[in-house]
N, C-alpha and C positions, 0 to 999 in steps of 0.2 A: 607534140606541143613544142614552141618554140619561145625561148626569151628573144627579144628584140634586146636595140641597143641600147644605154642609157638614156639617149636623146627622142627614142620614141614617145609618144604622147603615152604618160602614164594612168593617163583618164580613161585610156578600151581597155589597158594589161587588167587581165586575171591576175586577182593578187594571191600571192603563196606564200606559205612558210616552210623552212627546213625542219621536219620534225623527226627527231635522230633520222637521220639524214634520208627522212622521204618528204618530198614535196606533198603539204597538205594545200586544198585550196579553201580561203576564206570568201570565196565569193561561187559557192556550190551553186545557186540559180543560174549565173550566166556561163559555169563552166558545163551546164547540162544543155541549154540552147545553142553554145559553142555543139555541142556533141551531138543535139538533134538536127543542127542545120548541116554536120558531117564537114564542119569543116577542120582541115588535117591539121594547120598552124593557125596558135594565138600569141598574140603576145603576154606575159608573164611579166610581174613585179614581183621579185623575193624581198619581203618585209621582213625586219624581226617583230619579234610577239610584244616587245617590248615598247617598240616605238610607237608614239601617239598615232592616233590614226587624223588625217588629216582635217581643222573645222570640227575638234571633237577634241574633251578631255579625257577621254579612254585608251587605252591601250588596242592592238589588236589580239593581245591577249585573251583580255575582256569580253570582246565581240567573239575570238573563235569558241570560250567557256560556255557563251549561252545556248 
């Protein structure tokens, strides 16, 4: 897996979080089509749990709890 750079379009990154310091993903359906289409690099967005998620009053907190 690979993070891109800041300036990558963060519309395709798999979003993750640091959780004690293992990367969890909050977007598990497209990190398994990433894994069934076998491809080797995706881009990645490290969020905190904290921050709004974007177009929404929730946390990503929130969404990884349910």
């Amino acid at each position: 897996w690979n993070k891109f750079s800041d300036d990558h379009e963060a519309v395709s990154a798999l979003k993750v979080a640091d959780i004690d310091g293992q990367l969890v993903t909050l977007d598990g359906r497209r990190l398994l089509v990433a894994q069934n289409a076998e491809l080797k690099f995706v881009p990645i967005l490290i969020v905190q749990l904290d921050d709004r998620r974007t177009g929404t009053n929730h946390t990503w907190r929130k969404a990884f709890e349910k």
